[in-house]
N, C-alpha and C positions, 0 to 999 in steps of 0.2 A: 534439676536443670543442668542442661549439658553446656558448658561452654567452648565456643570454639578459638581454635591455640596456630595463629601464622607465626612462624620461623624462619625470618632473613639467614642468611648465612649459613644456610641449611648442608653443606657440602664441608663445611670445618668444622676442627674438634668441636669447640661451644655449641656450634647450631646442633653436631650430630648427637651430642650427649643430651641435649634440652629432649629433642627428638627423642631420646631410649626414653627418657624420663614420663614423657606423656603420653608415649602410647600404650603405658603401664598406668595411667592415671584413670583412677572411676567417675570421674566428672569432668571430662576435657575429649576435644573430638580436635586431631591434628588437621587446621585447614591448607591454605597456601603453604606449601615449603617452596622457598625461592633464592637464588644464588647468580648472581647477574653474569660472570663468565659462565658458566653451564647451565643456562636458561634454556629447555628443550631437551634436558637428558635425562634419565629415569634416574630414584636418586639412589636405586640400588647398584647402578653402577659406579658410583663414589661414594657408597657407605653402606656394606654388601652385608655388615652385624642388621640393619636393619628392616628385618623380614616384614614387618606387616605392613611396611611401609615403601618397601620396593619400588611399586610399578607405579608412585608419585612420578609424574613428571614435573620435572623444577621450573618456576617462571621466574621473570625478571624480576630484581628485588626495585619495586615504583611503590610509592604509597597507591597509587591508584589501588594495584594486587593487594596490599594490605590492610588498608581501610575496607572497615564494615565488620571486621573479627571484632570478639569481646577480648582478646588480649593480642597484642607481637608482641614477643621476644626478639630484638635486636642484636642477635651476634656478629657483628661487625668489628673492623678494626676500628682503632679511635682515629677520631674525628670524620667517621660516615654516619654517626648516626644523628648527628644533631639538624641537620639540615633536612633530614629524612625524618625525624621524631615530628619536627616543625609540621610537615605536610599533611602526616597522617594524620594531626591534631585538627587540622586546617578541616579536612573531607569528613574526620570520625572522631569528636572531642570524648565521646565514652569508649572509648576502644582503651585498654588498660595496656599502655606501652610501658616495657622493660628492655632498659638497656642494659647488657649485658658486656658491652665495651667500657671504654672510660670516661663519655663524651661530659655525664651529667654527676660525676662522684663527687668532684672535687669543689668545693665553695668558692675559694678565693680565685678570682679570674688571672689575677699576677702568678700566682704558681702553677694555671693551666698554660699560659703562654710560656712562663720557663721554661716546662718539662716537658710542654709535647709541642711548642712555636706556634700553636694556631690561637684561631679566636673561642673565647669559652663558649659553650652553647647555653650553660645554664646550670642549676644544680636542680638535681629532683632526690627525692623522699630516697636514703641509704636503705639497700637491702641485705642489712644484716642485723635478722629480729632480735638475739640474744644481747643485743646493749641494750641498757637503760632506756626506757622508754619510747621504744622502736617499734615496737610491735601498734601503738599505740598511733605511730606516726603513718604506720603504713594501710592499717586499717582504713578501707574508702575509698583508697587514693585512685589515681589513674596514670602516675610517672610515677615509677622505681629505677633508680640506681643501683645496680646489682655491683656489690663491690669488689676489688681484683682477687685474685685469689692469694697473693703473699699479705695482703693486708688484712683478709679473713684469718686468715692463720696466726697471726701477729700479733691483733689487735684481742681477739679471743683468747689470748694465753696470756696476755699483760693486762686486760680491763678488770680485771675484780680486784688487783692490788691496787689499783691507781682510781676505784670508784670506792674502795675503803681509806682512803688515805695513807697508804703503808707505804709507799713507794715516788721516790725524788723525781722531779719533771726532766731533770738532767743525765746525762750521761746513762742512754738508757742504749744498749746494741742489743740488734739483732743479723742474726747469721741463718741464713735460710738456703737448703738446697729442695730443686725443682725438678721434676721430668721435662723431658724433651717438646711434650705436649703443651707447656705454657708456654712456647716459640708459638706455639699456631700451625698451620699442613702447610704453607708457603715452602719451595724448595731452598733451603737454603745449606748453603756448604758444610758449615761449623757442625752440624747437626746429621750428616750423613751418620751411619752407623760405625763405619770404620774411625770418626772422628770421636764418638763418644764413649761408643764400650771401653769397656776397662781402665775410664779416668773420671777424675772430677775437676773442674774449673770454676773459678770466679768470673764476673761481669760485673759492669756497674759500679763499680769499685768507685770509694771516694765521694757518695753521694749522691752520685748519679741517676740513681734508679726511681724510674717514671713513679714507681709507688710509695719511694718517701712521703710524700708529703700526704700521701692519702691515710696511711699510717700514721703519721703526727696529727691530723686532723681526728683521727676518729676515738686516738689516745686523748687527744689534748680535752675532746667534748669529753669523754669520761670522767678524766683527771679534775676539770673544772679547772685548768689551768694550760697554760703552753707546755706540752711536752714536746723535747726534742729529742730527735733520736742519729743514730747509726746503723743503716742498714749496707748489709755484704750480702749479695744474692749468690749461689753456686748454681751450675748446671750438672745434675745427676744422671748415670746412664742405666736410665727407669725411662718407661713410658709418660708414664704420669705417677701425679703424690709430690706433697710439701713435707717436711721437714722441718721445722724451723724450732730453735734456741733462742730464746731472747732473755736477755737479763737486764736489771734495776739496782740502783741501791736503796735500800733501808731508809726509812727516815730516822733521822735519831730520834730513839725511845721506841720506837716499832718492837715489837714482842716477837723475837724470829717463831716462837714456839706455839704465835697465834695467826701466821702467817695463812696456811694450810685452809684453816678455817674459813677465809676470806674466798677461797675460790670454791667450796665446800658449799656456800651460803648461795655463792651466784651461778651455779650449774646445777642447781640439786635436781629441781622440778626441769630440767631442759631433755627434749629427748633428743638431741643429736650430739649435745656436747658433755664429755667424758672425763671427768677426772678420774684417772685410773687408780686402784689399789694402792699404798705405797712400798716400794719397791716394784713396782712394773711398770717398765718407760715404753711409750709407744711406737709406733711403729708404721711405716707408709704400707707395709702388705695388707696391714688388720684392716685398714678403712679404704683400702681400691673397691672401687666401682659406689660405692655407699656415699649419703650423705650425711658421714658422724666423723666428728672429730674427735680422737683422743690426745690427751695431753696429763702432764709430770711435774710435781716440782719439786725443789731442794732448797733448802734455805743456807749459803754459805755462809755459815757466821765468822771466819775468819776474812772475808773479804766485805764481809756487811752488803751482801747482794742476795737475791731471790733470781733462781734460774728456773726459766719454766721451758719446758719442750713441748712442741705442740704437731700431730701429722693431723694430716684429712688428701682426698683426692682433688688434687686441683684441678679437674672436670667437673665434679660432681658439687661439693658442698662450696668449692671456689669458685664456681661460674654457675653451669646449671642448676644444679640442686638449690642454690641458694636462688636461681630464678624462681622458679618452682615452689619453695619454699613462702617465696613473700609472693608470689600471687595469691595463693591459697589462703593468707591473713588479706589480701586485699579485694580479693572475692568473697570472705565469708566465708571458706570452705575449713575444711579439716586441715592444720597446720602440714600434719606428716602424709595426707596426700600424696600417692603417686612417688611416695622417699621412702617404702619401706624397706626397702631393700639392706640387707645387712654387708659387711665385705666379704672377700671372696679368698679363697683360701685355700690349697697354696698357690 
């Protein structure tokens, strides 16, 4: 059975990487692509990588054009898609919508009004299969929360310490740098190329950042406890790819020497996610265009912390792939589906 695949936001990185992803997929036929400023232009002329898809002409992003597919994927910025998830639901209640924005991640409606001011939309089924009992929840479903890309990266490199109980709810930082591509193709100044080459910058700094709390949430379910954290985002002058460092302390009596093990036990059987040899720290080039994450760890026992480093492409296994990924457990299909792709090199 072929299932058909509409893509909102068809003209931005998200829509356009979802796009590479499925026209590479053996059981998915790309329906509507639609982008509501460029509704009527072919969409090889704003996304010229994607040949077999060229001479799509883009319609308005309406639930009317989206309803009646067996899935959207909504790449929108946040807070467009909950108003528009609503509608499609209204005209096409089997239509398997994935939001690929932020509208539906977050649980608590108090921390979706702090960090982005609007009204929640709701929370639907997290898509990021490799936690605890995930795979489980997304199987059937028909709303997925595809999750952001610094909190797949984050939460992936800190949840096996904190679902073995080796690691304190407290004082736990993370330091993540990103490519230029998690701003989104909007023209914006900071981001021209003479602004970024040859430096690196912080943002968000002091808390700020929209995906704190999606990060404590998806820590704290693991943990079985409130975990609070510190995040520092940077902007890297890369295309795309995460990076990110996050460290923990110890719980007193924690075995530094059985630490290892612990992520050993929760990656083994995973095929995207990588704990690499030790002594070989990863890297944003190994995992461009792919959706695999590699990651590292160290146990400092002089400062009684576990640092774990973790890359993946924040198009691919941070937005798309990870769409991709959970439609394929929520259809019934083959998990790695349309993901086989390896990185790309040099």
């Amino acid at each position: 059975m072929t299932h058909t695949v509409a893509v909102s936001g068809a003209t931005g990185y998200a829509g356009g990487e979802a796009l590479r992803l499925l026209a590479g997929h053996p059981d998915v036929s790309v329906g509507a692509v639609t982008a509501h400023a460029n509704a009527g232009e072919r969409l090889g002329a704003l996304q010229p990588h994607l040949h077999a898809l060229a001479d799509r002409v883009l319609q308005d992003t309406t639930a009317d054009v989206l309803a009646g597919h067996d899935v959207v994927i909504l790449a929108l910025p946040h807070g467009a898609s909950g108003a528009l998830a609503a509608q499609i639901a209204e005209r096409s209640p089997e239509t398997l919508v994935i939001d690929a924005g932020a509208d539906h991640r977050l649980e608590s409606a108090e921390a979706w009004e702090r960090f982005y001011g609007s009204e929640h939309a709701g929370t639907w089924p997290y898509g990021l299969p490799e936690l605890p009992g995930q795979r489980e929840r997304l199987a059937g479903t028909r709303r997925i929360a595809v999750p952001g890309c610094y909190p797949t990266t984050s939460i992936l490199a800190l949840a096996p310490g904190f679902a073995a109980g080796l690691l304190e709810p407290q004082d736990v930082v993370i330091v993540a740098a990103s490519g230029t591509s998690g701003a989104g193709k909007a023209a914006k100044p900071h981001l021209l190329g003479s602004e970024v080459m040859g430096g690196m910058s912080p943002y968000g700094v002091g808390g700020g950042h929209r995906h704190t709390p999606e990060i404590e949430q998806g820590l704290s379910q693991t943990a079985g406890e409130r975990v609070q954290i510190s995040f520092t985002p940077t902007l890297a002058p890369m295309a795309r790819g995460i990076l990110a460092t996050a460290t923990a302390r110890l719980r007193p009596g924690a075995d530094p020497a059985a630490v290892r093990g612990a992520w050993e036990r929760a990656y083994a059987d995973e095929r995207f996610v990588h704990l690499l040899p030790e002594g070989q720290w990863p890297a944003t080039k190994s995992v461009l265009g792919s959706n695999h994450v590699q990651m590292q760890l160290a146990v400092d026992e002089r400062a009684g912390r576990v640092i774990v480093t973790a890359a993946l492409d924040n198009l691919t296994k941070g937005t798309a792939g990870g769409a991709v990924q959970s439609m394929n457990i929520a259809l019934g299909l083959p998990e790695q589906a349309g993901l086989e792709q390896q990185g790309v090199a040099p």
